[in-house]
LOTIBA-365613 format. One record per residue (C-alpha): x negated, z negated, y; residue number from 1; residue in three letters. Coordinates in nm, 3 decimals, always signed. Last residue first. Layout:
% residues N
X:Z:Y:NUM:ALA $
...
This chain:
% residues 364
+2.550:+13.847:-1.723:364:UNK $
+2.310:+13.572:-1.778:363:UNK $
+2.008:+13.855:-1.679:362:UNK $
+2.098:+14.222:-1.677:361:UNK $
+2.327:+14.128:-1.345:360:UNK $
+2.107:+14.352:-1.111:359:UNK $
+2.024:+14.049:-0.870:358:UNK $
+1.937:+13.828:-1.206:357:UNK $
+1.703:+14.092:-1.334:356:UNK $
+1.567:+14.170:-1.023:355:UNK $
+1.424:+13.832:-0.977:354:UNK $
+1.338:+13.801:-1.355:353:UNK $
+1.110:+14.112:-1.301:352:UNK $
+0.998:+13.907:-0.985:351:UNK $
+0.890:+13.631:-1.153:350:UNK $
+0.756:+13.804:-1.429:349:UNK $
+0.494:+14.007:-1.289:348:UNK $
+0.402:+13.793:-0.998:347:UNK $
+0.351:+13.482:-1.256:346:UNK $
+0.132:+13.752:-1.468:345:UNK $
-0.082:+13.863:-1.161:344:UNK $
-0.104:+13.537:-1.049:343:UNK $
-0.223:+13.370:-1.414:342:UNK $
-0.482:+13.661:-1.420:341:UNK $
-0.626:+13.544:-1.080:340:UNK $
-0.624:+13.177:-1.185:339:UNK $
-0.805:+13.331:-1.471:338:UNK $
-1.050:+13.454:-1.290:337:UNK $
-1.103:+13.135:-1.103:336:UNK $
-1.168:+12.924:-1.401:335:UNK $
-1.414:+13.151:-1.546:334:UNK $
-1.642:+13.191:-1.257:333:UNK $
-1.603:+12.777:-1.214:332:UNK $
-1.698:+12.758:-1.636:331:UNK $
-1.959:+12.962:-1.575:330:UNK $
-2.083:+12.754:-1.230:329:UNK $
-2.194:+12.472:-1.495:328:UNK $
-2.151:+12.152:-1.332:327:UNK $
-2.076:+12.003:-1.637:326:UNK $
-1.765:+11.756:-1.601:325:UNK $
-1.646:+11.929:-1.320:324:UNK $
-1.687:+12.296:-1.444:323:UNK $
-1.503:+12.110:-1.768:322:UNK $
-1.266:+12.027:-1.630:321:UNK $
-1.178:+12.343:-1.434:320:UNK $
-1.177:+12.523:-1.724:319:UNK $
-0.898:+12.313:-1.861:318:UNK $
-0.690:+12.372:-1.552:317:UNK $
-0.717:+12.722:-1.574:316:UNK $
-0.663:+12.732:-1.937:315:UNK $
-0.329:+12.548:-1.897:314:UNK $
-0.243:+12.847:-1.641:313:UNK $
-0.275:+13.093:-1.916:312:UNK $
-0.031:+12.928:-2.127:311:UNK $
+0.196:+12.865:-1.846:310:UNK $
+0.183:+13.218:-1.725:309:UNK $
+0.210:+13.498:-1.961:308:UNK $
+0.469:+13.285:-2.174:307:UNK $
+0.697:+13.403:-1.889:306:UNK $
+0.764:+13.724:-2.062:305:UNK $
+1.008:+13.576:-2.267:304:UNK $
+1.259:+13.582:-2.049:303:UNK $
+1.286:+13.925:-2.111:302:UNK $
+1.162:+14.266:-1.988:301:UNK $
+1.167:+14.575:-2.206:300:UNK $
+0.853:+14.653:-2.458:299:UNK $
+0.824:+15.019:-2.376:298:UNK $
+0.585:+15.078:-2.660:297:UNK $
+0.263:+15.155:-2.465:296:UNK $
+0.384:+14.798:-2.326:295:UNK $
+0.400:+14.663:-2.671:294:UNK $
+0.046:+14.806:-2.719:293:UNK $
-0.104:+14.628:-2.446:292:UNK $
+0.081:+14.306:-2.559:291:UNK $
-0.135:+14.363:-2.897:290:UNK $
-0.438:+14.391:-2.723:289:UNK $
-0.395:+14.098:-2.480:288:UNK $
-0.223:+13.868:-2.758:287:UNK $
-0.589:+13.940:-2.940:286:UNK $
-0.817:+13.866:-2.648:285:UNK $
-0.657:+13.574:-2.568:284:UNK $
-0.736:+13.452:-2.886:283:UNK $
-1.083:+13.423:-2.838:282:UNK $
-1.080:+13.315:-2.519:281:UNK $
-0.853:+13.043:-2.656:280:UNK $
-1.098:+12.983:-2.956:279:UNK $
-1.384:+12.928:-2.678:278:UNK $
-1.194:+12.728:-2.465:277:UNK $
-1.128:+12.472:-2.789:276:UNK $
-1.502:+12.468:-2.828:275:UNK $
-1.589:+12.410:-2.479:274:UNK $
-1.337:+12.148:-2.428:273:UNK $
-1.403:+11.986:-2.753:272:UNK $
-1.802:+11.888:-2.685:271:UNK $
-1.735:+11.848:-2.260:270:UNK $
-1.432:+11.594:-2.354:269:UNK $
-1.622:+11.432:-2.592:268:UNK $
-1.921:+11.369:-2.382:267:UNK $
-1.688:+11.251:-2.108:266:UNK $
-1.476:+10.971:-2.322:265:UNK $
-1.826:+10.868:-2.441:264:UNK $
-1.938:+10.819:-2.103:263:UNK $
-1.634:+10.664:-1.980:262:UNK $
-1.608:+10.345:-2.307:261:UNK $
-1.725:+10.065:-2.146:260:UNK $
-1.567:+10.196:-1.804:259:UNK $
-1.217:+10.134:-1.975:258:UNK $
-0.952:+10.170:-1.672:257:UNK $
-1.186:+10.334:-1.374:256:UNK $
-1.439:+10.540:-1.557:255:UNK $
-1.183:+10.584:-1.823:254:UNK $
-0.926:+10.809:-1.601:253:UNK $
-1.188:+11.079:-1.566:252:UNK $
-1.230:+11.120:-1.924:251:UNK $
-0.853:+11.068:-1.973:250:UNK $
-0.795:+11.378:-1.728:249:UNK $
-1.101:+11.600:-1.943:248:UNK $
-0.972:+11.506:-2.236:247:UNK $
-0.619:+11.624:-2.136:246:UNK $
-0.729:+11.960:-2.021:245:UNK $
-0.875:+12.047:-2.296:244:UNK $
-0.540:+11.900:-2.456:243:UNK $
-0.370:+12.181:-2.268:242:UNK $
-0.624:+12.450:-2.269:241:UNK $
-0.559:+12.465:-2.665:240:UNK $
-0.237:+12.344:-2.706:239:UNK $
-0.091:+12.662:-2.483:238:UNK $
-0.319:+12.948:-2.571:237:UNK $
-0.129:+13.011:-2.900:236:UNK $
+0.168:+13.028:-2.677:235:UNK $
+0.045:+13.363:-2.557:234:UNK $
+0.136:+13.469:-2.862:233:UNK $
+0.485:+13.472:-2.726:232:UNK $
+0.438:+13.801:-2.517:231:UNK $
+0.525:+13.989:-2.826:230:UNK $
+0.882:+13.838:-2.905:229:UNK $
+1.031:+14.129:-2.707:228:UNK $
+0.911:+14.365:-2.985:227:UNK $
+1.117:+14.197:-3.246:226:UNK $
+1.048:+14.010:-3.581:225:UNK $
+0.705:+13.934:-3.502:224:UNK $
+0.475:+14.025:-3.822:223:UNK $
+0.591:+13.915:-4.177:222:UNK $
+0.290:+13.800:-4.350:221:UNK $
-0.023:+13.809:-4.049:220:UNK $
+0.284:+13.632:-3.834:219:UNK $
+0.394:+13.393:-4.072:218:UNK $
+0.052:+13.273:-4.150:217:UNK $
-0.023:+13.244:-3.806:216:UNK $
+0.264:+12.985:-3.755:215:UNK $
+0.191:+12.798:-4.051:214:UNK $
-0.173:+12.753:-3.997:213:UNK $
-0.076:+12.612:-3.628:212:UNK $
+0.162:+12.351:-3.729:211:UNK $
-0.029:+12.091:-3.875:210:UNK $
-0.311:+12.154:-3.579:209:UNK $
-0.029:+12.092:-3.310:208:UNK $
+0.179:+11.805:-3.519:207:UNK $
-0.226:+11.668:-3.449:206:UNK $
-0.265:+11.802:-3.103:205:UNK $
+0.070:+11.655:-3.025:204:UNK $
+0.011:+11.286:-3.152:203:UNK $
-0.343:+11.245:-3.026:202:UNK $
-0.294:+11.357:-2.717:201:UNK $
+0.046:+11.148:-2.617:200:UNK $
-0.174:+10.813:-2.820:199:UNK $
-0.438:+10.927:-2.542:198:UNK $
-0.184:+10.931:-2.280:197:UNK $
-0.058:+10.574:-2.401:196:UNK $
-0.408:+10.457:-2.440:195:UNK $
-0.457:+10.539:-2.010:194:UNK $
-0.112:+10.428:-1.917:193:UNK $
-0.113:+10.105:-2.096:192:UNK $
-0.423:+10.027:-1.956:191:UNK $
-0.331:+10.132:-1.592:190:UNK $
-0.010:+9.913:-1.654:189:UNK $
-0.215:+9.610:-1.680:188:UNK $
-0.364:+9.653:-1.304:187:UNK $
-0.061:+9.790:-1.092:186:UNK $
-0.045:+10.155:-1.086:185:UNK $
-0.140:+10.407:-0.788:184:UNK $
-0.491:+10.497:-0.952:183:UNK $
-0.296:+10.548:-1.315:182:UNK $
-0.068:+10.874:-1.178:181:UNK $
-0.309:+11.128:-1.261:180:UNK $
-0.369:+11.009:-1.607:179:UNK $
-0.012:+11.129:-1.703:178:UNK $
-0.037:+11.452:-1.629:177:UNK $
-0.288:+11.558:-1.925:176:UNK $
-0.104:+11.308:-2.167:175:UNK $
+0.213:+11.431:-2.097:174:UNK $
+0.159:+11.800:-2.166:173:UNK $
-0.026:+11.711:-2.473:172:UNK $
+0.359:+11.578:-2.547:171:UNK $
+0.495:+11.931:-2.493:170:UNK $
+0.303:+12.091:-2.718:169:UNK $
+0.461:+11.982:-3.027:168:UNK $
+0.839:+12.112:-2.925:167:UNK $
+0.698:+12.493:-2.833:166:UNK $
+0.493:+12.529:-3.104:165:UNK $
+0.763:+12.703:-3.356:164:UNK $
+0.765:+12.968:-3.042:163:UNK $
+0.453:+13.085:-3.213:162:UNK $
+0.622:+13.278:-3.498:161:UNK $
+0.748:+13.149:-3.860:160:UNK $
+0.885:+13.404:-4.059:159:UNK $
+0.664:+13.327:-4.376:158:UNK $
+0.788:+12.970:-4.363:157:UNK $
+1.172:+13.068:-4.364:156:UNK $
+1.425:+12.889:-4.168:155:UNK $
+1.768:+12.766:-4.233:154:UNK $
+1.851:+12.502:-3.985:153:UNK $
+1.958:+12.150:-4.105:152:UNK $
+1.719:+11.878:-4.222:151:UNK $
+1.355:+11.994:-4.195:150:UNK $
+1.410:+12.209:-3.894:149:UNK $
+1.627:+11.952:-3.741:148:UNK $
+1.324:+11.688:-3.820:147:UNK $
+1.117:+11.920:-3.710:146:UNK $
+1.293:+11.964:-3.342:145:UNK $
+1.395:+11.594:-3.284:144:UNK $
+1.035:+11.470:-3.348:143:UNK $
+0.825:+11.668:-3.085:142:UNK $
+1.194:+11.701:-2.879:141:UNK $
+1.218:+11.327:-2.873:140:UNK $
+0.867:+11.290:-2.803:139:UNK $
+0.902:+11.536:-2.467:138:UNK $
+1.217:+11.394:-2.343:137:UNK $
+1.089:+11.051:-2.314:136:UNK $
+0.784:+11.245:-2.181:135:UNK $
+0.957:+11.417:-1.913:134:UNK $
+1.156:+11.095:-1.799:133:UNK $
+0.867:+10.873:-1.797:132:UNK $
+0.690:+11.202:-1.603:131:UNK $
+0.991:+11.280:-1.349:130:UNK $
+1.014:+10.940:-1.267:129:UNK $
+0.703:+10.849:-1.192:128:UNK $
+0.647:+11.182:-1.013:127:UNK $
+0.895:+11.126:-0.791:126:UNK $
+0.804:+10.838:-0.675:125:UNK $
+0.382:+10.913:-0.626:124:UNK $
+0.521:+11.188:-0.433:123:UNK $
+0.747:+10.942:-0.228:122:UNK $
+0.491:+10.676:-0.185:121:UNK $
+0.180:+10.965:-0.083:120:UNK $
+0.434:+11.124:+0.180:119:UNK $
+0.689:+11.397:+0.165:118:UNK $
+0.465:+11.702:+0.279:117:UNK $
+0.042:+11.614:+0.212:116:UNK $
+0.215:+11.406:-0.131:115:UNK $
+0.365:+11.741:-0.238:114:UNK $
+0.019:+11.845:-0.360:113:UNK $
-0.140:+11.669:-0.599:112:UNK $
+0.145:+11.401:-0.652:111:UNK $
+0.466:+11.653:-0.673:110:UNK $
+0.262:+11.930:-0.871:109:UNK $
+0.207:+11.628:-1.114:108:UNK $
+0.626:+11.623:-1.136:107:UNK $
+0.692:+11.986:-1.150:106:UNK $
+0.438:+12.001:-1.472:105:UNK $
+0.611:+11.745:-1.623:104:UNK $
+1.012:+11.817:-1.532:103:UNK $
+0.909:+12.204:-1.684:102:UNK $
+0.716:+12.050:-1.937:101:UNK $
+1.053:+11.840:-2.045:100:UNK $
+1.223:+12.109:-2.040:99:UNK $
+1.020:+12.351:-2.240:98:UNK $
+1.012:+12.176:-2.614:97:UNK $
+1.417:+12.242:-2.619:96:UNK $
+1.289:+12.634:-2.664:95:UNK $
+1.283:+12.521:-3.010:94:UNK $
+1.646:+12.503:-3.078:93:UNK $
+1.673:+12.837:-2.926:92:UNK $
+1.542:+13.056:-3.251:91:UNK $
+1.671:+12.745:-3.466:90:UNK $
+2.036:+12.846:-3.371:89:UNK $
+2.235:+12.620:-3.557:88:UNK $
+2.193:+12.261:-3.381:87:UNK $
+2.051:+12.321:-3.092:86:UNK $
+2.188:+12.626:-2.940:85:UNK $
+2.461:+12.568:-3.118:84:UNK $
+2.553:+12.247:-2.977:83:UNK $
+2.498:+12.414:-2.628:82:UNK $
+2.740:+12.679:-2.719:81:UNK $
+3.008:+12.456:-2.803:80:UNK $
+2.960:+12.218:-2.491:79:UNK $
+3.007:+12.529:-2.248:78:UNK $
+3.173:+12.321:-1.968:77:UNK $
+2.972:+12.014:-1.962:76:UNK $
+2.638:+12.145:-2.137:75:UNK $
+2.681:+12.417:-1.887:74:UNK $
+2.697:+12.255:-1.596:73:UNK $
+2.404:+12.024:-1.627:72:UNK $
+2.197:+12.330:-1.713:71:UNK $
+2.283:+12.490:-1.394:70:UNK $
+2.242:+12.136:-1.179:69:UNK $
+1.878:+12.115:-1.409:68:UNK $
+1.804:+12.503:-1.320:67:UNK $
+1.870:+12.417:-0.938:66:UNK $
+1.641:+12.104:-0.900:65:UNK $
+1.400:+12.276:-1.107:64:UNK $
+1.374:+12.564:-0.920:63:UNK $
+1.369:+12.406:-0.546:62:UNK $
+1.091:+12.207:-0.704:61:UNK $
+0.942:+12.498:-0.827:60:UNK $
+0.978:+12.658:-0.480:59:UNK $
+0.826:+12.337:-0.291:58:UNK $
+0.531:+12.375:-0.539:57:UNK $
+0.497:+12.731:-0.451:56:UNK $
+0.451:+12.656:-0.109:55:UNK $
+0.222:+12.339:-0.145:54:UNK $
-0.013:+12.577:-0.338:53:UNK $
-0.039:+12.802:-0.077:52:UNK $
-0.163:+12.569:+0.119:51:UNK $
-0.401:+12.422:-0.066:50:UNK $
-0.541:+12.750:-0.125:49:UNK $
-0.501:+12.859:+0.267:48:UNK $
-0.929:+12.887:+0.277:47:UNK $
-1.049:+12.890:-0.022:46:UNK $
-1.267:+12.569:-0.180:45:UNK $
-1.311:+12.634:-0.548:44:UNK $
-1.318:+12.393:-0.882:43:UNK $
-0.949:+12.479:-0.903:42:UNK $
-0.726:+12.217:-0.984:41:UNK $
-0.488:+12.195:-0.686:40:UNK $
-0.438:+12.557:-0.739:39:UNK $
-0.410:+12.602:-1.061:38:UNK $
-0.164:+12.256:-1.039:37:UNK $
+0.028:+12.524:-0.777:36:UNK $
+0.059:+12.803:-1.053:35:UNK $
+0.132:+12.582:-1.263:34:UNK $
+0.419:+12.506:-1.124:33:UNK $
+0.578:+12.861:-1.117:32:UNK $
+0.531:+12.910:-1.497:31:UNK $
+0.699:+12.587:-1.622:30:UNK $
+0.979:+12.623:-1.371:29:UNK $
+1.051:+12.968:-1.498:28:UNK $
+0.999:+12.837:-1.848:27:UNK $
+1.240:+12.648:-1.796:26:UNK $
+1.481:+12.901:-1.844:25:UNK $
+1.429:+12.892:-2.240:24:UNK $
+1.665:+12.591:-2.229:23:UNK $
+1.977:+12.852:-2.261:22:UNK $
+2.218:+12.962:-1.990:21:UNK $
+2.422:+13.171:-2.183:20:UNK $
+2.722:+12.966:-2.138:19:UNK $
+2.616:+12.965:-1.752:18:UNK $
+2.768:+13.323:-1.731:17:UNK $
+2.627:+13.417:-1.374:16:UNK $
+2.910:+13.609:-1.186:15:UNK $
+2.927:+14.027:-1.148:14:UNK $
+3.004:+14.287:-0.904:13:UNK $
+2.988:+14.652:-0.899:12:UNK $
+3.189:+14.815:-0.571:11:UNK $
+3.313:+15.169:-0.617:10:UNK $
+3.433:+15.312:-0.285:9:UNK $
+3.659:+15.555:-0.357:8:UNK $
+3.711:+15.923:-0.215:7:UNK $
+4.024:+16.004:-0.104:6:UNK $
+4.185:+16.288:-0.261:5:UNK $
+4.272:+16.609:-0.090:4:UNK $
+4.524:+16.852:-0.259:3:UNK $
+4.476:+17.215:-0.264:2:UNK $
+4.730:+17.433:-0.157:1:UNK $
């Protein structure tokens, strides 16, 4: 006689492994916010922009304030894989430069848009204390990062790829939010604000241009070192809308601050925007191409493929500069299509990295 048996109900379950929680995350937060400063920024009137810029800031808030309780966590209960993160594992170490654009980016998204929600004082608030705090963060990282990489992690020239960048950008990050918050400072502060930003620009698209060579060097001598790294040549894109974007803020900023010196703040911002947009456009091209063929590949999804968006949005915002500066209906073509590209690419990975963390692939 045959014997029944039960069937069994197999239930998969997992938890979130925090020690794996690296700084890379806030990229997430990176990504989703600019898709709202896109949409504050763009040189176009839609109907339910504004609004649905609002909406995604609240959800990059609602990121950040999570990701920064996560993170909080696990430098207190995973203390030995933090250090290494930092301090031996230069493939991490300089994923450090993405918290502090992450508390940025969230910030300004707080002042442009928030402000309609919580209130102009509370916006203006919160993103005084999320930029001082960001760009504290954001020169410690621009120094911290090379001088670890000078003094202590073993790293090879000729392997260099663009995640190297990461730490330098952020403080063009500063400088481009920065200028935003001079209207609702007292009188001598606006000063300091305004050369501050520009000392922000000056010192991260410098470390930028030292950097650069290096970085493409290592990739035309040793290629990326895995197929998930692809996505990060969007990087490249990063510095290069970002400090257009940053001469085009201080531009704007100087008619009110240093009105002796606006014009020439707004004829260099036109002359560098338009030749920094045109190497990004230039570049973009070539990450497109060779992302095309990772796909072809079967490139699998990682956190990495959130350096579609941030990059990308930077050019938005630079774009949008200069359609203001020039009036030139090009640059406001341009600036919307690539708000359109940075949606697709922000849909992509967000919810890849959605179903990621449901399925338990991610921090598992």
């Amino acid at each position: 006689m045959a014997t029944l048996t039960s069937p069994r109900t197999t239930t998969t379950s997992y938890s979130l492994d925090l020690s794996r929680l690296g700084p890379n995350w806030h990229a997430a937060v990176m990504g989703t916010a600019i898709v709202a400063n896109g949409a504050a920024a763009l040189p176009i009137e839609l109907p339910g922009l504004i609004g649905f810029g609002e909406l995604v800031w609240a959800l990059a808030l609602a990121a950040l304030t999570l990701l920064v309780a996560a993170r909080a966590a696990h430098l207190t209960r995973h203390r030995a894989a933090a250090r290494a993160q930092l301090m031996d594992d230069p493939a991490t170490a300089v994923f450090y430069g993405c918290p502090p654009m992450a508390l940025l980016a969230v910030g300004y998204a707080t002042l442009v848009l928030g402000a309609r929600v919580i209130g102009t004082g509370p916006a203006v608030a919160l993103d005084l204390v999320l930029w001082t705090v960001g760009t504290v963060y954001a020169v410690a990282v621009a120094a911290g990062i090379p001088y670890l990489m000078i003094t202590r992690h073993r790293l090879s020239v000729l392997q260099a790829n663009p995640t190297w960048l990461l730490p330098v950008v952020a403080p063009l990050v500063a400088a481009s939010l920065g200028p935003a918050l001079i209207p609702h400072l007292p009188g001598p502060w606006r000063t300091a604000m305004l050369y501050g930003c520009c000392a922000l620009l000056g010192a991260g698209l410098l470390a930028t241009l030292a950097l650069l060579p290096v970085v493409l060097a290592g990739l035309l001598h040793s290629k990326l070192p895995a197929l998930i790294l692809t996505p990060s040549l969007f990087l490249v894109l990063g510095p290069l809308g970002q400090s257009t974007t940053a001469v085009n803020q201080l531009a704007d900023a100087a008619r009110t601050v240093a009105p002796q010196r606006a014009d020439a703040a707004a004829v260099l911002a036109v002359l560098y925007g338009v030749c920094a947009i045109g190497v990004a456009l230039l570049w973009l091209l070539v990450a497109a191409a060779a992302n095309l063929r990772a796909w072809r590949a079967e490139m699998p999804f990682a956190m990495t493929w959130w350096a579609y968006t941030f990059p990308v949005g930077t050019l938005v915002t630079g774009t949008a500069g200069l359609a203001r500066h020039t009036g030139f209906e090009g640059f406001t073509a341009l600036s919307a299509g690539l708000y359109v590209l940075l949606l697709a690419a922000w849909s992509v990975a967000g919810t890849r990295t959605l179903t990621g963390l449901a399925g338990g692939r991610l921090l598992r």
